[in-house]
C-alpha positions as CSV (number, residue, x, y, z in Angstrom):
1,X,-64.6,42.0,121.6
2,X,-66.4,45.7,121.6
3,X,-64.8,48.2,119.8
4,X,-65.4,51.9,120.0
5,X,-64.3,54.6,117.3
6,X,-64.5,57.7,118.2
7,X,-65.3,59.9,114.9
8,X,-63.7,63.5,115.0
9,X,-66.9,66.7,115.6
10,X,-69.0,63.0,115.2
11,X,-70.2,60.0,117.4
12,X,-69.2,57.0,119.1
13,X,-69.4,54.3,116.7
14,X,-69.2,51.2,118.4
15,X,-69.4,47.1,117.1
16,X,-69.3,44.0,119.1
17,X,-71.1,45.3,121.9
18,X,-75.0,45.2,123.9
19,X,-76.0,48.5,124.3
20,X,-78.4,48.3,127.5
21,X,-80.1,51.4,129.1
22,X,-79.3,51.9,133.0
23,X,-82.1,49.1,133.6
24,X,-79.8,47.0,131.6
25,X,-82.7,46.8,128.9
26,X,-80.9,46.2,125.6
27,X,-82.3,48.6,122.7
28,X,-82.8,46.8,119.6
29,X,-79.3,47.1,117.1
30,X,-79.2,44.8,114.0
31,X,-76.8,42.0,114.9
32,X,-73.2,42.3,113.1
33,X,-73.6,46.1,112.5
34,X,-72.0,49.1,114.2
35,X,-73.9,51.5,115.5
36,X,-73.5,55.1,116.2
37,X,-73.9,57.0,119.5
38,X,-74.3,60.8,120.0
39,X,-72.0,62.7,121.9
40,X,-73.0,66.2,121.4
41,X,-76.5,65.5,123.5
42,X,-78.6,67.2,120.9
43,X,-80.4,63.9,119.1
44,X,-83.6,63.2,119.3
45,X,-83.3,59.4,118.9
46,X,-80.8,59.1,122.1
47,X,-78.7,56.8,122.7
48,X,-78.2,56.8,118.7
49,X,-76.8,59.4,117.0
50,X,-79.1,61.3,114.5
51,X,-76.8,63.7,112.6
52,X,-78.2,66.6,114.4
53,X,-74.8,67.7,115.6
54,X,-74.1,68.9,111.6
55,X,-76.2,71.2,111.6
């Protein structure tokens, strides 16, 4: 079952799941490990969070 956190000022952290672009192409996540998902729009490795919203 997926399961999304979200983090407070931080992303969407989120285990069990696919993650598939709007083709429905999955982007590679290691298998097992939650990943994190920006929020703020400001990454530069989107969908994926990159800590960019800290600064």
């Amino acid at each position: 079952m997926a399961k999304i956190t979200v983090k407070a000022n931080g992303p969407y952290l989120v285990s069990g799941a696919e993650i598939v672009d709007e083709t429905g192409t999955p982007f590679p996540v290691e298998a097992g490990k939650p990943v994190a998902l920006c929020r703020c729009g400001a990454s530069q490795r989107k969908p994926f969070c990159d800590g960019t919203h800290v600064k």
